[in-house]
C-alpha positions in Angstrom: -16.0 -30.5 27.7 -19.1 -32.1 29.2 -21.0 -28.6 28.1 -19.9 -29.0 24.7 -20.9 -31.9 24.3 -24.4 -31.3 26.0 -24.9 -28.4 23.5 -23.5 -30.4 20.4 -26.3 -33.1 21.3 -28.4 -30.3 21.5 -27.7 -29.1 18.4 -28.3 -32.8 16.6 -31.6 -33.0 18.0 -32.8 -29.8 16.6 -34.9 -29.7 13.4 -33.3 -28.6 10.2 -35.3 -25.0 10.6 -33.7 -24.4 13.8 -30.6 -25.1 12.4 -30.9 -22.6 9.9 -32.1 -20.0 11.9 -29.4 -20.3 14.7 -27.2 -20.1 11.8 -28.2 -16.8 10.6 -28.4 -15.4 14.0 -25.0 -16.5 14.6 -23.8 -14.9 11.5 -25.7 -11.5 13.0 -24.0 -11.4 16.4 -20.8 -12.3 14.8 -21.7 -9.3 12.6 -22.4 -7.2 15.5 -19.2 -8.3 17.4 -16.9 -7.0 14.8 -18.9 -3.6 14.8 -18.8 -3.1 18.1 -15.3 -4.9 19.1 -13.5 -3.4 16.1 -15.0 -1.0 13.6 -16.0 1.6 16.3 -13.4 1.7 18.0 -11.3 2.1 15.2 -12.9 4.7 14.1 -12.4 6.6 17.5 -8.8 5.6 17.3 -8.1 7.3 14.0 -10.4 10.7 15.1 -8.3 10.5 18.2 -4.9 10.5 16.3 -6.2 13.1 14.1 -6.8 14.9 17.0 -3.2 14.4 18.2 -1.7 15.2 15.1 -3.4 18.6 15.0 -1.7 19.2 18.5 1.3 17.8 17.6 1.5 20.7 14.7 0.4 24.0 16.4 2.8 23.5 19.3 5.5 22.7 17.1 4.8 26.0 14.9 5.0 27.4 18.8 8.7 25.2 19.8 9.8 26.4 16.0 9.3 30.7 16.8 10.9 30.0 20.4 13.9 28.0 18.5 14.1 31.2 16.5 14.3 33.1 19.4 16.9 31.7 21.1 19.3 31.2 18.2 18.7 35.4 17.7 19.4 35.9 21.1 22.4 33.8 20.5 23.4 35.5 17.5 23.7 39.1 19.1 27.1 38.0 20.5 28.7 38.2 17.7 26.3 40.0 14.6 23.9 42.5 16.7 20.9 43.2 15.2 18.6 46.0 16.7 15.3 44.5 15.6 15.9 41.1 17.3 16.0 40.5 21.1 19.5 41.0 22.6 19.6 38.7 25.4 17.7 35.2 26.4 15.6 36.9 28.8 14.7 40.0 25.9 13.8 36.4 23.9 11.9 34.8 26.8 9.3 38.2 27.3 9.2 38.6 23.2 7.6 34.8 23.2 5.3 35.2 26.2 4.0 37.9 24.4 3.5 36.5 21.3 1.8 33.0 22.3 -0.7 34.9 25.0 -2.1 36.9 21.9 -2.0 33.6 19.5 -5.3 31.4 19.3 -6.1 28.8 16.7 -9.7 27.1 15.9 -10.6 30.2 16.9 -10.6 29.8 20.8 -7.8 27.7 21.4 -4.4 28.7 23.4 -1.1 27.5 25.1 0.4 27.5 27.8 4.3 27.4 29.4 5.1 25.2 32.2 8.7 25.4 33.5 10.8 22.4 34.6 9.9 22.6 38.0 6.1 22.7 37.1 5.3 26.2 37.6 3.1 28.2 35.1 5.2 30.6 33.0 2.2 31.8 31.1 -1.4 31.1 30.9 -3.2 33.3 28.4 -7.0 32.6 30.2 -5.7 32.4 33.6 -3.2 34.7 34.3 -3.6 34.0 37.7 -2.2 30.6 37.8 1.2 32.4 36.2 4.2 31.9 39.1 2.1 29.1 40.8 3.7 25.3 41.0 1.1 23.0 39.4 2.6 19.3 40.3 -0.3 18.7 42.6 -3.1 19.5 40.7 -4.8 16.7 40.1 -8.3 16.3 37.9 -11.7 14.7 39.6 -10.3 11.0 38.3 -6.9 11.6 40.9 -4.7 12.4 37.4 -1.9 14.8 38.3 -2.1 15.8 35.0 0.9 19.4 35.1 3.5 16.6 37.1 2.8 14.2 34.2 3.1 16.9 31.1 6.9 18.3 32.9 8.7 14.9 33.8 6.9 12.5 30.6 8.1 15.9 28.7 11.8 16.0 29.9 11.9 12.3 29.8 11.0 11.8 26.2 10.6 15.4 24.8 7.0 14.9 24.1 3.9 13.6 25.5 0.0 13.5 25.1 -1.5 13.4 28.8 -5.3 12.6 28.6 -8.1 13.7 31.8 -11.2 15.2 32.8 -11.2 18.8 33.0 -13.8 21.6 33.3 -15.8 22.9 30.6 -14.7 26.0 28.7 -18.7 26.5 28.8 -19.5 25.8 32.3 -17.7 25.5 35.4 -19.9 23.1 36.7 -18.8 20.6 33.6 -16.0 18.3 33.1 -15.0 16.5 29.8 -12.6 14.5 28.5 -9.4 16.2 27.3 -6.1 16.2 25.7 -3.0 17.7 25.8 0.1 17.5 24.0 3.3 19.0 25.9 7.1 19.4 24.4 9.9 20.2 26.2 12.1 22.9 25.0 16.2 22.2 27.1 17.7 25.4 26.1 15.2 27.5 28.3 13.8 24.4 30.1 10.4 25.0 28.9 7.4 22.9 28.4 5.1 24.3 26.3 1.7 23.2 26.1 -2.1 23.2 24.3 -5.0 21.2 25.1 -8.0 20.3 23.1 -11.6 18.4 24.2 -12.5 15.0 23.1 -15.7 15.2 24.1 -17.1 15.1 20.4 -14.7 12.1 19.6 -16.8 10.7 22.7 -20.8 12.0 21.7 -20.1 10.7 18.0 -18.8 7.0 18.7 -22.3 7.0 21.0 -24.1 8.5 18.4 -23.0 5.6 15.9 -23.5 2.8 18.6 -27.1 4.1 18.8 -27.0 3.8 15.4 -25.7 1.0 14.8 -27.7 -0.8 17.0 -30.7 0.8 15.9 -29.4 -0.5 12.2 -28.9 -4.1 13.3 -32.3 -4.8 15.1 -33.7 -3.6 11.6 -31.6 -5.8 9.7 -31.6 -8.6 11.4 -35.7 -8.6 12.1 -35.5 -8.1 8.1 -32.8 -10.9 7.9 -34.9 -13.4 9.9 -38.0 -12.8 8.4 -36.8 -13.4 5.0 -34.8 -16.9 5.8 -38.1 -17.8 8.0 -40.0 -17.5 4.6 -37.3 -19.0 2.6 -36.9 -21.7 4.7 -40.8 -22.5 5.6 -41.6 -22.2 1.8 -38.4 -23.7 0.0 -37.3 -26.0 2.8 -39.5 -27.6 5.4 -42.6 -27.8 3.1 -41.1 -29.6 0.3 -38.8 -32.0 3.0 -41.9 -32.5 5.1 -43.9 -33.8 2.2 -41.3 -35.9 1.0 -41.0 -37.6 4.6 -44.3 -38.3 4.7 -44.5 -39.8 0.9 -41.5 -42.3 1.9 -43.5 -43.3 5.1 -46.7 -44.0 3.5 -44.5 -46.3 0.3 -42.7 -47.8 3.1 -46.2 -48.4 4.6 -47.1 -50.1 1.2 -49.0 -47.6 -0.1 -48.1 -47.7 -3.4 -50.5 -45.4 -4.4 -49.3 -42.8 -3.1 -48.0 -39.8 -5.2 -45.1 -37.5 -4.3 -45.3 -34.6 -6.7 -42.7 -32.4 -8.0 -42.2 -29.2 -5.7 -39.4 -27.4 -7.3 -36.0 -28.0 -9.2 -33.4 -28.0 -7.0 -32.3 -30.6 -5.1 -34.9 -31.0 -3.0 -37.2 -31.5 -5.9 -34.6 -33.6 -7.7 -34.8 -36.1 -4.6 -38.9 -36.3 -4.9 -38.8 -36.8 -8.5 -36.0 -40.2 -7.9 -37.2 -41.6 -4.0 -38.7 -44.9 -4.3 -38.2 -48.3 -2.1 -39.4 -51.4 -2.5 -39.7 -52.8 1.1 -39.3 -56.4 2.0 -43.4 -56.8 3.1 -44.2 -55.7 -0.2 -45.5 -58.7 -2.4 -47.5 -60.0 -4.8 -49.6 -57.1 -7.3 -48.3 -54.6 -4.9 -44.8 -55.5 -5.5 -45.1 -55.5 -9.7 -46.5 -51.8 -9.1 -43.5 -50.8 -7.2 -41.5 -52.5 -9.9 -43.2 -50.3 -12.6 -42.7 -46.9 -10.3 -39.2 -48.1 -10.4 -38.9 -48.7 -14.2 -40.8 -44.9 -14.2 -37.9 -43.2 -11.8 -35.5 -44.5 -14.9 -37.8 -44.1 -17.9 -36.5 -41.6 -20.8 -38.2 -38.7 -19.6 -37.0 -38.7 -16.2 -34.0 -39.5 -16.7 -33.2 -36.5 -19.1 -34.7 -34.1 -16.2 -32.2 -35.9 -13.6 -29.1 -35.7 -15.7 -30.5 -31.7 -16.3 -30.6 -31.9 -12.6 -27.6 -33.6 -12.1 -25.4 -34.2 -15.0 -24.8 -38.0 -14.4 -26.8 -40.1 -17.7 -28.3 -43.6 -16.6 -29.8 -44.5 -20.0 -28.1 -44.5 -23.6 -31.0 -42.4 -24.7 -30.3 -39.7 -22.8 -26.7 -39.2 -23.9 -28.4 -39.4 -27.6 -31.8 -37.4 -26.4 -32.6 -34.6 -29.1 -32.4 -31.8 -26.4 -28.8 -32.5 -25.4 -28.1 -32.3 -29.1 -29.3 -29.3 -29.8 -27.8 -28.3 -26.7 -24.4 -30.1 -27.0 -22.1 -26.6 -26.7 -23.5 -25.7 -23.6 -22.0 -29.1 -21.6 -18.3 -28.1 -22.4 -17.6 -31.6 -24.2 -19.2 -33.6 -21.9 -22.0 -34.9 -24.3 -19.3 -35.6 -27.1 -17.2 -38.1 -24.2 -20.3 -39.8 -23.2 -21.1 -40.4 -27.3 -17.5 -41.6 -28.0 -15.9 -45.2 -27.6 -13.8 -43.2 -24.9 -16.1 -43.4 -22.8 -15.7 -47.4 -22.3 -11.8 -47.0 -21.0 -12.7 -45.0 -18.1 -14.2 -47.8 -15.6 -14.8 -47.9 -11.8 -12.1 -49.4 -9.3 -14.4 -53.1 -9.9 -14.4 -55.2 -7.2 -11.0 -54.5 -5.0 -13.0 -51.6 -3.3 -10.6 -50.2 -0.5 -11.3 -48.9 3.1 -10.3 -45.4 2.9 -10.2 -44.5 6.1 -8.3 -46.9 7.2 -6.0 -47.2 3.9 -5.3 -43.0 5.1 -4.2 -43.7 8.6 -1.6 -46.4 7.6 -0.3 -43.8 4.7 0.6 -41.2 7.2 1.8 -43.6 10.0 4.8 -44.3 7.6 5.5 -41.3 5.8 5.7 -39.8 8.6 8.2 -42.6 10.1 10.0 -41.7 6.1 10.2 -37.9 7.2 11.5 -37.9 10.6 14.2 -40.3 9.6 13.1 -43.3 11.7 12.9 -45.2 8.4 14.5 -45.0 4.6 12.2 -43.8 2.4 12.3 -47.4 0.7 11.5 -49.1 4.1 8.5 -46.6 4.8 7.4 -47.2 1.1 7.6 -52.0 1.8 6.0 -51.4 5.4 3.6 -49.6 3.9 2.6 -51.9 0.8 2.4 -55.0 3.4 0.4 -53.5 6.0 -2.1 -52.5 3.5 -2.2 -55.8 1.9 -2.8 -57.1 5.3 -5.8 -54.2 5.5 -7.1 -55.2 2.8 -7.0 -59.3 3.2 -8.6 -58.6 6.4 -11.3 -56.3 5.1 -14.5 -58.5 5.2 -18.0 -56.7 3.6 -21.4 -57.7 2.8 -20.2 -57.2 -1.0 -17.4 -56.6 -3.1 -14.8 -58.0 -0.2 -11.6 -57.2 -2.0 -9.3 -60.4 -3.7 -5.6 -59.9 -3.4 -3.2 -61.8 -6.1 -0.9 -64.7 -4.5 2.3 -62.8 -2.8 5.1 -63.1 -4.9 8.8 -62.1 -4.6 10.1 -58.6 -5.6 12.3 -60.6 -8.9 9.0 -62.3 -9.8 6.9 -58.6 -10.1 9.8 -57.1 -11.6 11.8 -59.7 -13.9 8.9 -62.5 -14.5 10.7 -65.6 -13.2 12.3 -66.5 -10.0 16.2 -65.8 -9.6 15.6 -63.9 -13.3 17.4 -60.1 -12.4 18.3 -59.9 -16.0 16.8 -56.5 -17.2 14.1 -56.7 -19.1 13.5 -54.4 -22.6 11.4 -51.4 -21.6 8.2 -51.3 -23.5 7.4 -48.8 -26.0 5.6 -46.1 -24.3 4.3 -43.0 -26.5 5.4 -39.6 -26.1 2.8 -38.2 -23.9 1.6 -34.6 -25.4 -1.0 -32.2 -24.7 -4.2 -31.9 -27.1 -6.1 -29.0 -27.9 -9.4 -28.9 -26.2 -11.0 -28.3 -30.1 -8.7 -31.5 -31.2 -10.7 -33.8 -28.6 -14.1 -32.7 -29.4 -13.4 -33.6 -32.7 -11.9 -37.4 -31.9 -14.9 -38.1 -29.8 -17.6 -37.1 -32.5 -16.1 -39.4 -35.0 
């Protein structure tokens, strides 16, 4: 907590630039994060299950002409057929055969492990045929054949990953895969491996890449927000500091010109002050900038800036008439008599704040049941007219009525719970926007 708050102090300090700046490289190592943390290696995931499904398929073509196989061999108990095998073992030697001759991608192979982990047949390595392979381990300690037999029994398929030597070079290992299923009725697990290490050289490849990508970017990146901010930012805000300094100074005479049209700009057209040491000739002068800041023509260009009119003659100003469709009906309110029913909240101005803690101290009282919804409602009303008595401000200190009884809001007089006659209210209704537009011009 302490180093939070050491770096959030930090931070304040800083000038807007820096500010800025740390932004945008924040946004670039957040940017880089979610390459590195989740892009890539999502992309390796889905080449590695691509990988695995092209496993998966061969040595189930393989499992499928065994299955055949055996249900022939079965067969010839009851319907012989010359031309198939006529017993398991006829099957068995029929299969071997087949599978040591059968490549795919044009190098690729498999191999038969029986239950007990012994090589059945190895079309490369014919050697290794009769041999138990449960030890063998790879250069990472990975008894890789013990894995392939019991995973395989236990859940009739697996995909075992190592490091094994390089069909190029002895001398090599690289990452590989296999993909081993167990068939019961000969107690088989048959078995072909692939290499991962392209999956591996083209995720580095793209790293590379990527990083090389970012430092361009970002070097790009900064350089344009460093020109952005130097020319559109700290140049204009600079100037404008200095110009209050030198009126607050009382140097009146000093001239803070219009840098641009945004908001920056906006704010050097309209900053003026009058301070308190300012008297006399000097004081009439600041008066006149002041009459300036609000004087027809700059007014128009604020309420272009900022669409809030100060003077009469800007709501009636020749521009905005010809220009009247392009404000959406706004010019037509501010020209109609409508315009005098929507007032400000006057002089009861409320702490908001404050008013919003008390709101959700009750309802929430309302919603877990600890209070009626009528009780939450009066403990709210009195607490904020206590809130509100008790506010005191330089100006505009709010005035509450005299309390009255709940009879006396409701009914007029004291002891009076007679009804009263509901008044007349219209039939509220929903005008067309083209129906307004054409109330407020009249």
């Amino acid at each position: 907590m302490a180093f939070m708050g050491n770096l959030m102090k930090k931070i304040q300090g800083m000038s807007l630039r820096w500010k800025i700046n740390l932004s945008g490289i924040f946004t670039i190592l957040v940017f880089t994060i979610i390459i590195y943390a989740l892009i890539l290696p999502y992309m390796a995931k889905v080449k590695m299950e691509e990988r695995e499904g092209k496993l998966r398929a061969v040595v189930n073509s393989a499992v499928s002409m065994m299955d055949f196989h055996e249900k022939a061999a079965r067969k010839q108990g009851w319907s012989p057929d010359p031309a198939m095998p006529a017993t398991r073992q006829d099957a068995k030697r029929e299969v071997i055969k087949n599978l040591r001759e059968m490549r795919y991608d044009r190098s690729e192979f498999f191999f038969i492990l029986d239950g007990d982990g012994n090589m059945v047949m190895h079309p490369t390595k014919p050697e290794l045929e009769g041999q138990n392979m449960l030890s063998v381990q790879d250069p990472d300690g990975v008894e890789l054949f013990r894995e392939m037999v019991i995973n395989a029994q236990r859940d009739g398929e697996t995909f075992v990953r190592y490091i094994w030597q390089s069909k190029y070079s002895p001398v090599i290992f690289e990452p590989q895969m296999t993909y081993a299923q167990y068939f019961w009725p000969w107690d088989w697990v048959i078995c072909s491996s692939l290499y991962t290490q392209d999956i591996v050289e083209a995720v580095q490849i793209l790293q590379i890449r990527s990083a090389l990508y970012n430092v361009i970017a970002a070097v790009a990146a900064m350089t344009i927000l460093f020109i952005l901010i130097h020319f559109s930012l700290s140049k204009p805000l600079k100037k404008l500091l200095s110009g209050i300094k030198e009126i607050h100074r009382g140097n009146l005479d000093y001239h803070i010109g219009v840098a641009s049209l945004d908001e920056i700009g906006y704010q050097d057209c309209g900053s003026w002050t009058i301070p308190d040491n300012t008297t006399g000739k000097r004081r009439a002068a600041a008066w006149l900038w002041a009459q300036f800041s609000v004087s027809k023509t700059v007014d128009l260009k604020k309420f272009l800036v900022g669409g809030t009119p100060v003077r009469k003659s800007t709501v009636f100003s020749g521009y905005l008439t010809r220009n009247i469709e392009d404000y959406g009906g706004l010019i037509e309110f501010y020209r109609s008599p409508d315009v005098k029913r929507y007032t400000d909240s006057g002089r009861n101005v409320p702490h908001y704040p404050m008013m919003a803690e008390l709101w959700w101290k009750n309802i929430s009282k309302a919603m877990t049941g600890e209070m009626t919804p009528q009780q939450a409602m009066d403990n709210l009303a009195k607490e904020q007219d206590e809130l509100m008595d008790a506010l005191e401000m330089a100006a505009y200190s709010p005035v509450l009525n005299i309390e009255k009884s709940r009879e006396e809001w409701l009914y007029g007089t004291p002891g009076d719970v007679s009804p009263k006659a509901p008044r007349p209210r219209p039939q509220p209704i929903t005008k067309p926007y083209e129906e307004i537009i054409r109330h407020w011009k009249r």
